[in-house]
C-alpha positions in Angstrom: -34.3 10.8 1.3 -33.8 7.6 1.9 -30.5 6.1 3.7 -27.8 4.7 1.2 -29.4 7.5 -1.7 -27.3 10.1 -3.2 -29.8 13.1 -4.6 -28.1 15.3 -7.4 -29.6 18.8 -9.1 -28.8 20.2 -11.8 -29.0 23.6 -11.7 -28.8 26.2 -14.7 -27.1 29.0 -13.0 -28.7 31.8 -15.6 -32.1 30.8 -13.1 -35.0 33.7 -14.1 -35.8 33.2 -9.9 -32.5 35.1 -8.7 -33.4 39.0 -7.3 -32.2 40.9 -4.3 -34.2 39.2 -2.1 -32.9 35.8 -2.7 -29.2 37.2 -2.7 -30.2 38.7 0.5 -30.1 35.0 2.2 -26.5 34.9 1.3 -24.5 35.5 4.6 -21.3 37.6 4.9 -18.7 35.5 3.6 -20.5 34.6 0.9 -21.2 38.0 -0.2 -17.8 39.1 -0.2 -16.6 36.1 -2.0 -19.4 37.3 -4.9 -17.4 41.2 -4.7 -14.3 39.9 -4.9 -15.0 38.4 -8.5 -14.3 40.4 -11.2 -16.2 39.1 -13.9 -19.5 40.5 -13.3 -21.2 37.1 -14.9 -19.4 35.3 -12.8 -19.8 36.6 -9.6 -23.5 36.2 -10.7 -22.9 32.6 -11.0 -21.3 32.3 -8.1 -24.2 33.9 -5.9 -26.6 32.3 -7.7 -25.2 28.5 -7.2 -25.0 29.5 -3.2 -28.6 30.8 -3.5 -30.1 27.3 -5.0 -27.9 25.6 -2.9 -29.3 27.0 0.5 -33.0 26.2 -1.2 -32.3 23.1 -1.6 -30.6 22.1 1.5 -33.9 24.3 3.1 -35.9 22.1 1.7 -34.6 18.9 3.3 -34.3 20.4 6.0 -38.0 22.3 6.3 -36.3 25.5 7.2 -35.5 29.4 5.6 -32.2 29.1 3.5 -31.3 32.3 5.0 -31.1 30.6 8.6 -28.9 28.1 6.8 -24.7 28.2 8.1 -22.3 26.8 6.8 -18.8 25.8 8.8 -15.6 24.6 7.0 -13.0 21.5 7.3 -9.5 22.2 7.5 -9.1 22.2 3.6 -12.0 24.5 3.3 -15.2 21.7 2.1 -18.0 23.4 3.1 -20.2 21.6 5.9 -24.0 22.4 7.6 -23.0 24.6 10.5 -24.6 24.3 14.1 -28.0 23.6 14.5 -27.4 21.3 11.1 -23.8 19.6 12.0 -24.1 16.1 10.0 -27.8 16.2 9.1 -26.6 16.2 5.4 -23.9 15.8 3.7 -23.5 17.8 -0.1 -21.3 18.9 -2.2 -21.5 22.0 -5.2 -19.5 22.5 -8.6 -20.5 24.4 -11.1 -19.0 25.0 -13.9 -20.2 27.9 -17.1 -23.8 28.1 -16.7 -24.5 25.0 -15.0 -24.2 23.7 -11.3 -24.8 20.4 -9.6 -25.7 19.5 -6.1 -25.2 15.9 -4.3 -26.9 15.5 -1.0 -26.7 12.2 0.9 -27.9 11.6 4.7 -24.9 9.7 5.8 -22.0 9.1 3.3 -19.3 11.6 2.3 -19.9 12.8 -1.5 -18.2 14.6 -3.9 -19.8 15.9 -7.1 -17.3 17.9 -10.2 -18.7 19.4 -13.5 -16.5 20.7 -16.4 -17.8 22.4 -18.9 -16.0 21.3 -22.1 -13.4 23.8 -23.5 -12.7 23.5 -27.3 -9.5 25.0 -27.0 -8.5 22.9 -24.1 -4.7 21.2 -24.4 -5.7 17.7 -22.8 -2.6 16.2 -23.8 -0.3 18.6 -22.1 -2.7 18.6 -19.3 -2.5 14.9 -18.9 1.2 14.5 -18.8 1.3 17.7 -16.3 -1.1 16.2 -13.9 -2.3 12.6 -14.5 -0.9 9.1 -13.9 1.0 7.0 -16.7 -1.7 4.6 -17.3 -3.9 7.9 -17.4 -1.8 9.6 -20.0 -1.0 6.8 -22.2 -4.9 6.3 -22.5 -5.4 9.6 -23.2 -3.0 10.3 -25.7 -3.9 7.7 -28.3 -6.4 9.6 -29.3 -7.2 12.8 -30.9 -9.5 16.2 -30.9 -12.6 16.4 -29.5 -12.1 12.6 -28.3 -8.9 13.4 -26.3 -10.1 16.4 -25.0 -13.8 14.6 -23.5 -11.4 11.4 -22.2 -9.3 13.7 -20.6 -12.3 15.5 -18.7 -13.7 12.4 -17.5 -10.7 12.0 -15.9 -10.9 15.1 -14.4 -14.1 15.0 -12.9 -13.9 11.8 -11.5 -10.3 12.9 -9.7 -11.6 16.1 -8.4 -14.9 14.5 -7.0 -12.6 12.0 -5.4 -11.1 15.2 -4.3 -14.7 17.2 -3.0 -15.4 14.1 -1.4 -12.4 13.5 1.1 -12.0 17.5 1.4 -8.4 17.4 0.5 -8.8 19.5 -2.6 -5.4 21.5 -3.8 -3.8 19.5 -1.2 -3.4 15.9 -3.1 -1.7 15.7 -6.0 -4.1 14.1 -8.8 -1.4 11.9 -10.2 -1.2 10.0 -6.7 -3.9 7.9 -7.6 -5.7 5.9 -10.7 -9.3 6.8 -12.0 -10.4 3.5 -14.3 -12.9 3.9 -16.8 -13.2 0.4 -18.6 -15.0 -1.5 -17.7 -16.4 0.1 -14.7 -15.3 3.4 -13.3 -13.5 3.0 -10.2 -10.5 4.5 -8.4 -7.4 2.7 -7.7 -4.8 4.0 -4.6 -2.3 1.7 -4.9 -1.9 1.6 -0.9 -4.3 -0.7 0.9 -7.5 -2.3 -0.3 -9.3 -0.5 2.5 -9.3 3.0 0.4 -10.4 1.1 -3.0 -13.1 -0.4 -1.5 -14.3 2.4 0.5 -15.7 4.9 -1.8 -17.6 4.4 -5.8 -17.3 6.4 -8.7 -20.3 7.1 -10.9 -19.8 9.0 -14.0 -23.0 11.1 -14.6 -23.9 12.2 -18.4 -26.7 13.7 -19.8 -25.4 17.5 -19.0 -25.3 18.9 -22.4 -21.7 20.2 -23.2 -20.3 19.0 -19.9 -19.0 16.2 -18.4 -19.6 15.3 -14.7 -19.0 12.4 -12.3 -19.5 11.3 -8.5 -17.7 10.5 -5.2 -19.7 8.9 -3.0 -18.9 6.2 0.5 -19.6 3.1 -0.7 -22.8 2.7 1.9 -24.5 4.8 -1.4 -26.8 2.4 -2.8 -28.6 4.8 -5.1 -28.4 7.8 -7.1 -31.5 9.7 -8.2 -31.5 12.9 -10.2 -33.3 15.9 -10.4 -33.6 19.1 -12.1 -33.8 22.5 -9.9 -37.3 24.7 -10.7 
């Protein structure tokens, strides 16, 4: 990896390579995370996304996955633990039966997927959670249309979200994600935080929609598909 690239995997989290022994390099936590689901597919899911996503952190790093820790911020995003601290950044989302990974060697990243829900109420969702440019945007249109707007949104707040590590604990109406006619977020404070980070929206996942955080020192995004 080259400095100022952003590498992100898709991941289809129904793999054929999971067994016993590749659950095995799960730690502790992790484990217990996978009991505590109820729904045995997704606890599979779950264990399965943290599986490929120690492979491919190993193989950046030329090490077992299973040696592989993990340490968390104050809001809980997930960090390389000690004798990785800061070698990588990455983030994880998965969403149905699909997961992506964004790895970057310096800058903070943020990656969200969404699989898209045909019974989804975008336009109640939107007035509950978004902005009032948001909303209005959203809610001229209709069906499938509103309900795919609306998730763009979505993943493009939340990966904002992943990428600062503040999670539950910003509200996503405090600031603007623009589409048109380049995606981009807006804070509405000081120019510093507009300029710091880029938003790429990422299609091409079949039945999902998806999008990017990522310090503006990212230069490049390639993508990859997990085998």
């Amino acid at each position: 990896m080259r400095d100022g690239e952003v590498h992100v995997w898709g991941v289809s989290l129904n793999h054929p390579g999971l067994n016993e022994s590749a659950l095995s390099q799960l730690d502790r936590d992790e484990r217990e995370r996978a009991e505590r689901i109820r729904s045995p597919e997704t606890a599979a899911r779950f264990a399965t996304s943290r599986v490929v996503l120690r492979s491919i952190l190993g193989r950046y790093l030329d090490d077992d996955p299973s040696r592989i820790r993990f340490s968390y911020g104050s809001h809980g995003k997930p960090e390389l633990g000690e004798p990785y601290a800061n070698a990588l950044r990455f983030s994880l989302s998965r969403s149905g039966a699909l997961a992506l990974v964004a790895i970057s060697s310096g800058s903070a990243v943020g990656v969200d997927v969404e699989q898209i829900d045909t019974e989804l109420d975008a336009d109640y969702l939107a007035q509950r959670f978004f902005s009032p440019r948001e909303t209005a945007r959203i809610s001229r249109l209709n069906g499938r249309a509103m309900r795919r707007e609306f998730l763009q949104y979505w993943v493009c707040k939340e990966a904002y979200l992943k990428a600062t590590g503040e999670g539950l604990y910003r509200e996503l109406n405090s600031f603007d994600v623009l589409l048109d006619p380049a995606p981009s977020l807006v804070f509405g404070g000081p120019d510093e935080e507009d300029s710091r980070w880029s938003l790429h929206l990422l299609p091409g996942y079949s039945g999902h929609a998806a999008a990017l955080v990522a310090e503006r020192i990212c230069i490049q995004i390639r993508r990859f598909w997990y085998e």
